[in-house]
N, C-alpha and C positions, 0 to 999 in steps of 0.2 A: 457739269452737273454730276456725273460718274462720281469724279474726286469728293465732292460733296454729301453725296448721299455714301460712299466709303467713310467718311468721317464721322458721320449718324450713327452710322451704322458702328462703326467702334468704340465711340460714347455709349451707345445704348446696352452692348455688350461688356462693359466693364465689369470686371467684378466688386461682389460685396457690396456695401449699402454706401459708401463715405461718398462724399457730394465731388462732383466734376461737371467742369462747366467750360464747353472750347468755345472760345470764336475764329470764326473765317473771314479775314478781308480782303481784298484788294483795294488797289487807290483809289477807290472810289465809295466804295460802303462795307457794309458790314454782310456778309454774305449767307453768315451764319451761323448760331448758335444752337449749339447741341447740351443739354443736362443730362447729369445723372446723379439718381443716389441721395441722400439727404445733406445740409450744410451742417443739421442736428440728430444725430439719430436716435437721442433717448428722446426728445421732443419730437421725433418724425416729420422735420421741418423740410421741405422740399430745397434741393438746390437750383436756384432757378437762373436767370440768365441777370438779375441784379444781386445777389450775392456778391457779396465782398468775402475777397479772402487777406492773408498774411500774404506778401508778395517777397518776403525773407529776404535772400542773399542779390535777389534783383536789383534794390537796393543798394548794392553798391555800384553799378552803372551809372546811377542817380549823382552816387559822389563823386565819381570820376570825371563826371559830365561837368561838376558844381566845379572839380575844382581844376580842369580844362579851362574853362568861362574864366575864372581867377590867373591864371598862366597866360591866356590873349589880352587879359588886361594888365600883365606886369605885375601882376600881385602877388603871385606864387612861383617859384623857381623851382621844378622839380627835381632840379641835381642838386639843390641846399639843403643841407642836414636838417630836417626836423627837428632840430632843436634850434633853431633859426627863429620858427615859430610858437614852438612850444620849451621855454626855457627852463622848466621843471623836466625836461625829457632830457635822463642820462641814467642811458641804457653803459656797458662798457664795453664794448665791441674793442676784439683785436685788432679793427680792421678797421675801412675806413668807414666817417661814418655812416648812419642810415639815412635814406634822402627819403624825399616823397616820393621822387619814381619807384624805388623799390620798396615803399609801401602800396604801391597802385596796382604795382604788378606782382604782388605776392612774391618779392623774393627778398625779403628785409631779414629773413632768421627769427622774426618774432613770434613766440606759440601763436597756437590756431586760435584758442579761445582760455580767459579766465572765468569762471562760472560767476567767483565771490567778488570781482568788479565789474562786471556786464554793463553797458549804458552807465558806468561810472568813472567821473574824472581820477577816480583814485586809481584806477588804471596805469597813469603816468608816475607814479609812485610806487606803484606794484614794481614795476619794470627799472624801477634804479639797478644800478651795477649789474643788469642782465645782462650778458654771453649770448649772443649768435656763433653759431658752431661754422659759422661760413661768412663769406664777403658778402655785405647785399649786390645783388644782381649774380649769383653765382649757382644759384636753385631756386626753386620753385616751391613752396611750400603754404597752402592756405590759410592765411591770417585774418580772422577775425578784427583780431585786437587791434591791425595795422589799420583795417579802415574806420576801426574807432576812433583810433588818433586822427585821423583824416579828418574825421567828423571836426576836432577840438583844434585843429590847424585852419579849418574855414571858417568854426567862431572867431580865431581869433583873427583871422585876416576881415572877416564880415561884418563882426561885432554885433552878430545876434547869433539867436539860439540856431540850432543848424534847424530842426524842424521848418521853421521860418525862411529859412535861407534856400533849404527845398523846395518851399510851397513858392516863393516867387523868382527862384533861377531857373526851376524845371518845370514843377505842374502846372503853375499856370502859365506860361510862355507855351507851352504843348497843348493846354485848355484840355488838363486832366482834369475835371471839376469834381469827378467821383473818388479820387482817389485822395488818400488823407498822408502825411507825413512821417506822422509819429500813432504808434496806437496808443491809447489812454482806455482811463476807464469805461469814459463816456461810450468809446468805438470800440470797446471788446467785446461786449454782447451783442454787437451786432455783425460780428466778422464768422463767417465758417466756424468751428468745431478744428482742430485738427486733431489729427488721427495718427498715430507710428504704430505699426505691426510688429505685435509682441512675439517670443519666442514658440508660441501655441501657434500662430498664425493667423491670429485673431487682431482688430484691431482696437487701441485704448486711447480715449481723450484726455 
């Protein structure tokens, strides 16, 4: 109970107005849920314990997980060049080439992120005759883009849209029922605000 009402207690304490919301479990329930701060702050919209947020780069556990499940069924070979999969993918690496393992584990060479292909297959196009300055599996460096491709290497082993591929290899086999896939327009007005701290100290939606 100590550790519990410490946890309250540093929720409630948070600074600034932008919405937080913990949970506390063990294996057995949910122990408890602490707010703080608004989900909206020009609407004054409370952060409450059903708040939905962006769950961002956690998301990629999801894909690992998706394409794990793919690899015990023989479906995916993570020491096979992704272009195995995806036969428009030819990057030109000095080296040899890039596998799914070192796209899973961030050491493929590929940039972090393209802004002007985001969630876009043009992506794999973006990235013709690209240069890795290194061997995959030789560093470390966080790629965005790499679990993009991930995404478009489980279409194409799944043969559906990855969203879909999500909602029945992981959410629902875990009986995530509150949690959605993909955001759309439908579920942007109803997810949290987010908030990054401008160079004043303030923060902007």
């Amino acid at each position: 109970q100590a550790a519990l009402d410490d946890v309250r207690a540093m929720v409630a304490g948070a600074p600034n107005e932008y919405g937080l919301v913990v949970a506390v479990t063990d294996r057995d329930r949910v122990r408890l849920v602490a707010t703080h701060g608004y989900a909206d702050i020009a609407r004054k919209l409370p952060a409450t314990a059903d708040t939905r947020f962006a769950i961002g780069s956690i998301s990629k556990s999801l894909t690992a997980i998706t394409l794990m499940q793919m690899a015990d069924e023989g479906r995916f070979d993570p020491d096979a060049p992704v272009s195995r999969y995806l036969p428009d993918f030819r990057p030109a690496p000095k080296f040899a080439p890039i596998t799914g393992d070192s796209l899973l584990r961030h050491t493929s060479g590929l940039p972090n992120y393209l802004a002007h292909v985001a969630s876009m297959r043009f992506l794999i196009k973006a990235l013709d005759g690209f240069e890795p300055r290194y061997a995959p599996g030789a560093h470390f460096w966080y790629s965005n883009s790499g679990y993009q491709l991930l995404g478009y290497v489980a279409e194409r082993i799944d043969g559906q849209p990855f969203p879909l591929i999500l909602q029945r290899r992981v959410l629902d086999r875990l009986g995530m029922a509150a949690t959605a896939p993909q955001i759309d327009d439908r579920l942007r007005g109803r997810i949290a605000i987010r908030y990054a701290r401008t160079p004043d100290g303030a923060f902007a939606g």
